[in-house]
mmCIF file of the N, C-alpha and C atoms, coordinates in Angstrom:
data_MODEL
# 
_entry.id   MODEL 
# 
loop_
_atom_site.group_PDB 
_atom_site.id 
_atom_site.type_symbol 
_atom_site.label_atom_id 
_atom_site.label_alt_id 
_atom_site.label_comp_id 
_atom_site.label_asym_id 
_atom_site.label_entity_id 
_atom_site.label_seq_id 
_atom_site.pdbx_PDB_ins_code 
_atom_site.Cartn_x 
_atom_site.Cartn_y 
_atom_site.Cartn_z 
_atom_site.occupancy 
_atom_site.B_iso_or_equiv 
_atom_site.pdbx_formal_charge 
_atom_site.auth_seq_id 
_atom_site.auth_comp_id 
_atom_site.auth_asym_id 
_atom_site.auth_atom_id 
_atom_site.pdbx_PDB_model_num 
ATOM 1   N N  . UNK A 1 1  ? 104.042 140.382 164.808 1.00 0.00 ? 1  UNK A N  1 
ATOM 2   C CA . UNK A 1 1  ? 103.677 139.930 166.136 1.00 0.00 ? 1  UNK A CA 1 
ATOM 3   C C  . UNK A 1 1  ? 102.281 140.452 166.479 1.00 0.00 ? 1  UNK A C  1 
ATOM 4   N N  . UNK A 1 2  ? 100.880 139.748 167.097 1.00 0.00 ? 2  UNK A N  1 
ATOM 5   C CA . UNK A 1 2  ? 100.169 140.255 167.458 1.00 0.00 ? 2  UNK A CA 1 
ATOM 6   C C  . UNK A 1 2  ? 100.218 140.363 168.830 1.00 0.00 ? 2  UNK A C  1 
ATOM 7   N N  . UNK A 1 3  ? 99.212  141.397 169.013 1.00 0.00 ? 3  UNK A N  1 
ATOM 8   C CA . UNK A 1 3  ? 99.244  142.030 171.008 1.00 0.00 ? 3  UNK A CA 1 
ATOM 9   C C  . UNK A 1 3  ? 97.138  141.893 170.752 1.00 0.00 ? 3  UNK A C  1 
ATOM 10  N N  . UNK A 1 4  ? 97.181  142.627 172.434 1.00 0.00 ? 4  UNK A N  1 
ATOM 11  C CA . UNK A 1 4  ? 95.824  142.973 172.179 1.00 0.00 ? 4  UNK A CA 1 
ATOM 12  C C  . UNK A 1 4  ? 95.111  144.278 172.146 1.00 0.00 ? 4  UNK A C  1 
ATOM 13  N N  . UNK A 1 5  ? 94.780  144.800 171.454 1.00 0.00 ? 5  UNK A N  1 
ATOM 14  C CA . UNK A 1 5  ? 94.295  146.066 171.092 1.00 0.00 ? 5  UNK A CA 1 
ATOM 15  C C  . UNK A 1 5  ? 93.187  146.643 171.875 1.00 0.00 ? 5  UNK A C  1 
ATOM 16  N N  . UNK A 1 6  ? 93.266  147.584 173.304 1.00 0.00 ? 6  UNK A N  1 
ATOM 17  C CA . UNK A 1 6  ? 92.349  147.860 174.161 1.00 0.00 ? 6  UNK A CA 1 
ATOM 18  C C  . UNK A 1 6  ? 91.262  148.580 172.907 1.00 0.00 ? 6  UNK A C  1 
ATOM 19  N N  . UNK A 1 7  ? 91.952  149.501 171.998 1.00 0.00 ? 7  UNK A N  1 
ATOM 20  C CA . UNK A 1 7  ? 90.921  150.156 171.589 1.00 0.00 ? 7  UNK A CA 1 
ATOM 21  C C  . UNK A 1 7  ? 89.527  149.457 171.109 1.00 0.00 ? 7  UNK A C  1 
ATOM 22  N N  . UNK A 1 8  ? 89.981  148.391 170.481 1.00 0.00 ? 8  UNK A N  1 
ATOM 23  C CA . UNK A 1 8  ? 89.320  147.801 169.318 1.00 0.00 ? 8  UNK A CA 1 
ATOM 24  C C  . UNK A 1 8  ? 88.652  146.670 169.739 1.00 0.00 ? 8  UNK A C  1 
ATOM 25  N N  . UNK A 1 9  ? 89.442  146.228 170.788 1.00 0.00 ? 9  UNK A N  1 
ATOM 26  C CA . UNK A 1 9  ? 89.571  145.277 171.933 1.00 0.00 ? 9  UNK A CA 1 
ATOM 27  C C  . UNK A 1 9  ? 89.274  144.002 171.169 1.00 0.00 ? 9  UNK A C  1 
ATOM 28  N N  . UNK A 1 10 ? 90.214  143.772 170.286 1.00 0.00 ? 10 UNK A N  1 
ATOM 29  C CA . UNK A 1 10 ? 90.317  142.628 169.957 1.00 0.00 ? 10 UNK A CA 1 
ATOM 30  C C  . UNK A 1 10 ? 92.200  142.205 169.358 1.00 0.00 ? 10 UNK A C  1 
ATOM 31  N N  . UNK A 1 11 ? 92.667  140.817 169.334 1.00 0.00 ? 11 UNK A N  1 
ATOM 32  C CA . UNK A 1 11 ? 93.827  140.544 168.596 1.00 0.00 ? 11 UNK A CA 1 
ATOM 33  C C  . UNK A 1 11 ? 94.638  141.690 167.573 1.00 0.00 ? 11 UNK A C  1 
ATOM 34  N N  . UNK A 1 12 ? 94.994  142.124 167.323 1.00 0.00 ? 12 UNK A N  1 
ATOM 35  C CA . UNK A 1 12 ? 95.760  142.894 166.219 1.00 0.00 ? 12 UNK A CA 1 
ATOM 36  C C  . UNK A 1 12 ? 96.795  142.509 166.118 1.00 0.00 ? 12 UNK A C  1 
ATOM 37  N N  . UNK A 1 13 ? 97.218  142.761 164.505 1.00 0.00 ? 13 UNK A N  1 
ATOM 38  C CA . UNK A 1 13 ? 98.910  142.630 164.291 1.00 0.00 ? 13 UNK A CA 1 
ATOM 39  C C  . UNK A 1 13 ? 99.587  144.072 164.697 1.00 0.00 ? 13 UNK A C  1 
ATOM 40  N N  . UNK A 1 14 ? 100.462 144.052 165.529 1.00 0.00 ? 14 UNK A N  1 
ATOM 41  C CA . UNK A 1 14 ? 101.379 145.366 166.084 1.00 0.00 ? 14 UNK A CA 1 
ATOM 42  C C  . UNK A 1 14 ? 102.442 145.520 164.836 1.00 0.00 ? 14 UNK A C  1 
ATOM 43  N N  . UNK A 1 15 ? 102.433 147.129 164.646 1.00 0.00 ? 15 UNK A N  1 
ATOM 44  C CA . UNK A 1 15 ? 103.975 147.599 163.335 1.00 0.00 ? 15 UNK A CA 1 
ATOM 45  C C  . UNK A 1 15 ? 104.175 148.276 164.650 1.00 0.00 ? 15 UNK A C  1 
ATOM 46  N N  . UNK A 1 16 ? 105.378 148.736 164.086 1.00 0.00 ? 16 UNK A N  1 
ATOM 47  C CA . UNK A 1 16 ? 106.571 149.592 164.758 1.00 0.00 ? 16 UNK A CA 1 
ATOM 48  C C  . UNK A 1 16 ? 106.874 149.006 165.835 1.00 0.00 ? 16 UNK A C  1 
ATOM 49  N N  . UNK A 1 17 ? 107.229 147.346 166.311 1.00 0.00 ? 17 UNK A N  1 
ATOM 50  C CA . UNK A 1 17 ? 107.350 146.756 167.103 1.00 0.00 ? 17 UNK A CA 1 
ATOM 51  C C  . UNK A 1 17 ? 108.903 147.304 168.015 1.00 0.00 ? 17 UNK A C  1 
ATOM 52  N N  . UNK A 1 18 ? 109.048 147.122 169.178 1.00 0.00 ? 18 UNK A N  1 
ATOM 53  C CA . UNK A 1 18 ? 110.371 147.668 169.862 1.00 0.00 ? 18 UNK A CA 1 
ATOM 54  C C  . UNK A 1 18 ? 110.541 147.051 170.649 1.00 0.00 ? 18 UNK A C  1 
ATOM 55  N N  . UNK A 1 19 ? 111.877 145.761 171.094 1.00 0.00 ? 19 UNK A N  1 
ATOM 56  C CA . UNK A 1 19 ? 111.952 145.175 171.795 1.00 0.00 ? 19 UNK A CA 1 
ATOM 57  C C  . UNK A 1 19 ? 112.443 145.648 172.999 1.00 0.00 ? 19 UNK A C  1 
ATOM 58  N N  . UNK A 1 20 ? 112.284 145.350 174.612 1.00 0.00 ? 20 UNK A N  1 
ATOM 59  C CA . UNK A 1 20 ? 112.430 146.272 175.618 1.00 0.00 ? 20 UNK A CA 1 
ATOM 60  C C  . UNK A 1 20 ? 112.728 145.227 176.599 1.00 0.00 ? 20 UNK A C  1 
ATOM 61  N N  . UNK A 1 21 ? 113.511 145.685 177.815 1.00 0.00 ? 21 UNK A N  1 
ATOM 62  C CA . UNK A 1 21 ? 113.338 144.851 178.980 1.00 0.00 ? 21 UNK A CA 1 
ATOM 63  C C  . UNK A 1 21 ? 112.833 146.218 179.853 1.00 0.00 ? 21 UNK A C  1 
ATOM 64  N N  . UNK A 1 22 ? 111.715 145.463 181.123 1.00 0.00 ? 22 UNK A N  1 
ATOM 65  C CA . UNK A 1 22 ? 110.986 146.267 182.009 1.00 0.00 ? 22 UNK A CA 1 
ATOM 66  C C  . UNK A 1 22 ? 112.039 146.289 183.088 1.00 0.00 ? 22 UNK A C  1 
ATOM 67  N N  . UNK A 1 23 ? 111.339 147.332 184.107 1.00 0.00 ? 23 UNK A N  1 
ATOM 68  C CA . UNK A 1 23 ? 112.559 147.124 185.258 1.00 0.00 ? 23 UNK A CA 1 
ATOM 69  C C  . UNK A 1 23 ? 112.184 145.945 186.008 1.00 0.00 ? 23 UNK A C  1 
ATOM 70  N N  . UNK A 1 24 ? 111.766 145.285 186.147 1.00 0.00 ? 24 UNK A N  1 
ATOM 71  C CA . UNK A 1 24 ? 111.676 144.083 186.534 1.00 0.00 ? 24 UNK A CA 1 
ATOM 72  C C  . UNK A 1 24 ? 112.539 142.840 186.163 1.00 0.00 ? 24 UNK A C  1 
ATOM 73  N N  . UNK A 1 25 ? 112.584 143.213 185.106 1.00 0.00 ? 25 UNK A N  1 
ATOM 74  C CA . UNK A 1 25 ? 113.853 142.211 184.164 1.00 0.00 ? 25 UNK A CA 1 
ATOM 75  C C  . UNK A 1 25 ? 113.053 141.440 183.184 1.00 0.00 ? 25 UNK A C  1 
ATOM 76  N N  . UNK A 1 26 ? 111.757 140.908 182.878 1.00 0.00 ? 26 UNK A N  1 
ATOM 77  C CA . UNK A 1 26 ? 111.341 140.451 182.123 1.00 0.00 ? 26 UNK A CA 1 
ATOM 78  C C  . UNK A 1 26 ? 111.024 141.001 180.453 1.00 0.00 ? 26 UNK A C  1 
ATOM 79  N N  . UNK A 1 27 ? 110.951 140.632 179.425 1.00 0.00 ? 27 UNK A N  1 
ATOM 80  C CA . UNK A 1 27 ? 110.640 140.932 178.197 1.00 0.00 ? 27 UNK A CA 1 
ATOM 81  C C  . UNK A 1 27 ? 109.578 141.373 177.519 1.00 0.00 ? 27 UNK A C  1 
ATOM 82  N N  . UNK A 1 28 ? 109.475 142.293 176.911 1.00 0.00 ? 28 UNK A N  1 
ATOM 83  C CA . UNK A 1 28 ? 108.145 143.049 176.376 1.00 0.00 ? 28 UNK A CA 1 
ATOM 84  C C  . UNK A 1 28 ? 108.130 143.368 174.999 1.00 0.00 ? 28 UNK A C  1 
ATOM 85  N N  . UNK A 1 29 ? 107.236 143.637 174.695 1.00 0.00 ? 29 UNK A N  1 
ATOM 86  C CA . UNK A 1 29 ? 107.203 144.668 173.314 1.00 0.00 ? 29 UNK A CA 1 
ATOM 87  C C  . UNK A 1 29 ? 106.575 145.273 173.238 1.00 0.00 ? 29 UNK A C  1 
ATOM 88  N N  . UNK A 1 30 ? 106.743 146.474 172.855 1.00 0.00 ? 30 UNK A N  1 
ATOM 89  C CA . UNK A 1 30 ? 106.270 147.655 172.627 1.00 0.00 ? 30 UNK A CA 1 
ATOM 90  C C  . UNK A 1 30 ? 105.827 147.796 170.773 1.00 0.00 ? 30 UNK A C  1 
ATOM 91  N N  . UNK A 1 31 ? 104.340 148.669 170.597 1.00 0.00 ? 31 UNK A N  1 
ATOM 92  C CA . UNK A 1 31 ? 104.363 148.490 169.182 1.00 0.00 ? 31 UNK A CA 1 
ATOM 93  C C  . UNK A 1 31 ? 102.930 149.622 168.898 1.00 0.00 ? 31 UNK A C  1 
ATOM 94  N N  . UNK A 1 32 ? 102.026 149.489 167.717 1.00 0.00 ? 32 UNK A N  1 
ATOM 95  C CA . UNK A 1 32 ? 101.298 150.328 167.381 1.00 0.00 ? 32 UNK A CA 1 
ATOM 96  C C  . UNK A 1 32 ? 100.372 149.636 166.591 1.00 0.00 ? 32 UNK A C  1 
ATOM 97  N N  . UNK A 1 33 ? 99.064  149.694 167.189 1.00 0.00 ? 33 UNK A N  1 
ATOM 98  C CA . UNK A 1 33 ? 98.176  148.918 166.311 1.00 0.00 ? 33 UNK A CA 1 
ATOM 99  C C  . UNK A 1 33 ? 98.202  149.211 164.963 1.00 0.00 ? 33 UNK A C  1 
ATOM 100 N N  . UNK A 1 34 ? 97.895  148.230 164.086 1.00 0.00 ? 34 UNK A N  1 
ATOM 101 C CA . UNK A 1 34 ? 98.280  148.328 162.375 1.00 0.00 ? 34 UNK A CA 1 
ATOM 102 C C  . UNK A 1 34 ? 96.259  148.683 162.060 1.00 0.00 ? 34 UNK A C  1 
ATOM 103 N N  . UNK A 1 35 ? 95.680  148.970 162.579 1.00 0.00 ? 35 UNK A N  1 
ATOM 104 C CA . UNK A 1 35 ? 94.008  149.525 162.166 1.00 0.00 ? 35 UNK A CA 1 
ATOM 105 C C  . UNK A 1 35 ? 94.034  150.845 163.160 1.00 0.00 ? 35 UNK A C  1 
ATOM 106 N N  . UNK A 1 36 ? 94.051  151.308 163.788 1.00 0.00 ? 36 UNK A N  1 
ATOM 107 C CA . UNK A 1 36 ? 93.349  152.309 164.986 1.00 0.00 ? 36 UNK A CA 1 
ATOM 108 C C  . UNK A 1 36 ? 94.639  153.222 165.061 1.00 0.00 ? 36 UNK A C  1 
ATOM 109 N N  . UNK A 1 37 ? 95.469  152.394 165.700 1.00 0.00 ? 37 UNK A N  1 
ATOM 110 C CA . UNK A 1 37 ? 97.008  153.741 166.044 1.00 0.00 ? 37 UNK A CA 1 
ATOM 111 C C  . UNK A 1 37 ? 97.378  153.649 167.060 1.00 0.00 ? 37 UNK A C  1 
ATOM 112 N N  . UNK A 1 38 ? 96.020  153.105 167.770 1.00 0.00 ? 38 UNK A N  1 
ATOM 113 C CA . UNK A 1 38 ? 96.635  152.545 169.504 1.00 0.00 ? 38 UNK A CA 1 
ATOM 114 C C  . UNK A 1 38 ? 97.829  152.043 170.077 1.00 0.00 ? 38 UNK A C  1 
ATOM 115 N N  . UNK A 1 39 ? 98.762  152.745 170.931 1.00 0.00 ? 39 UNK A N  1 
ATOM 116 C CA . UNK A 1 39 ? 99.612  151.786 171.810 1.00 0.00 ? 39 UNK A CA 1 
ATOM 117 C C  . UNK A 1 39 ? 99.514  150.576 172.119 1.00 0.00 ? 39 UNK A C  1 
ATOM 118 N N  . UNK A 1 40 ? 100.253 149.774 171.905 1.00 0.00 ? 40 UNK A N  1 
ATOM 119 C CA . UNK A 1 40 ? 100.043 147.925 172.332 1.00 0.00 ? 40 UNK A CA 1 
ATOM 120 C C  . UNK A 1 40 ? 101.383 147.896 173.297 1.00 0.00 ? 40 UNK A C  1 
ATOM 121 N N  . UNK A 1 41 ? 101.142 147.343 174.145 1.00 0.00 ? 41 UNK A N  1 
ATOM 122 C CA . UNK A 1 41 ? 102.443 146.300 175.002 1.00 0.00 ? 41 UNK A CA 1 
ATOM 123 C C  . UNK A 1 41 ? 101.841 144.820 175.347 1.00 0.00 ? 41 UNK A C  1 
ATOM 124 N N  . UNK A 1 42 ? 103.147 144.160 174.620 1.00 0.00 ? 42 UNK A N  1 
ATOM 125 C CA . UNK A 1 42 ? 103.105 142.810 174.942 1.00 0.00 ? 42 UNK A CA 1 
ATOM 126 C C  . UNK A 1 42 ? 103.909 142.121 175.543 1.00 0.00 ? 42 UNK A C  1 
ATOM 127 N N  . UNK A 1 43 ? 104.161 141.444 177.454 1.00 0.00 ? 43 UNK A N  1 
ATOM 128 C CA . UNK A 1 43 ? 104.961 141.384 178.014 1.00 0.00 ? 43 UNK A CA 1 
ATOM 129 C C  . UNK A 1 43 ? 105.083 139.584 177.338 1.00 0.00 ? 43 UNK A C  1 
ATOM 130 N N  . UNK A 1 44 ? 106.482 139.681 177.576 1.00 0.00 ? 44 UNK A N  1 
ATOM 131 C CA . UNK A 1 44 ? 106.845 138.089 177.214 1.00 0.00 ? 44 UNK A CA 1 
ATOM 132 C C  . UNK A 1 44 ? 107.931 138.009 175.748 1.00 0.00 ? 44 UNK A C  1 
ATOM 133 N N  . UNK A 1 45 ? 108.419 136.728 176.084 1.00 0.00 ? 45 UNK A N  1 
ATOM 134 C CA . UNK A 1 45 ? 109.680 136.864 174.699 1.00 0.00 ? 45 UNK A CA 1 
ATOM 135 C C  . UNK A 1 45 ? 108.879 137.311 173.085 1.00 0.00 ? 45 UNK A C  1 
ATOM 136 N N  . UNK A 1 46 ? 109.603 137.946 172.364 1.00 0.00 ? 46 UNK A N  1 
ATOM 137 C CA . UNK A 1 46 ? 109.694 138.757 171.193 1.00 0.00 ? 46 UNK A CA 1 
ATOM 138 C C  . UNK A 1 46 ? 109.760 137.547 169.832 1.00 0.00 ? 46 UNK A C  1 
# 
């Protein structure tokens, strides 16, 4: 799955992806940029 990578600030493919619901109720993912190491969240279906 790609997200967007503040560090690098561009597209990346996310590893260690983790599917989540927010308290809001909507869908996210949680993951780890695959170049840098950066935190990614990507709200929306998985």
């Amino acid at each position: 799955m790609q997200g967007y990578c503040m560090k690098c600030r561009t597209k990346r493919e996310m590893k260690s992806t983790v599917s989540m619901i927010m308290k809001n109720g909507r869908p996210a993912t949680k993951g780890v940029c695959s170049v840098c190491g950066a935190k990614m969240f990507r709200i929306g279906k998985a």
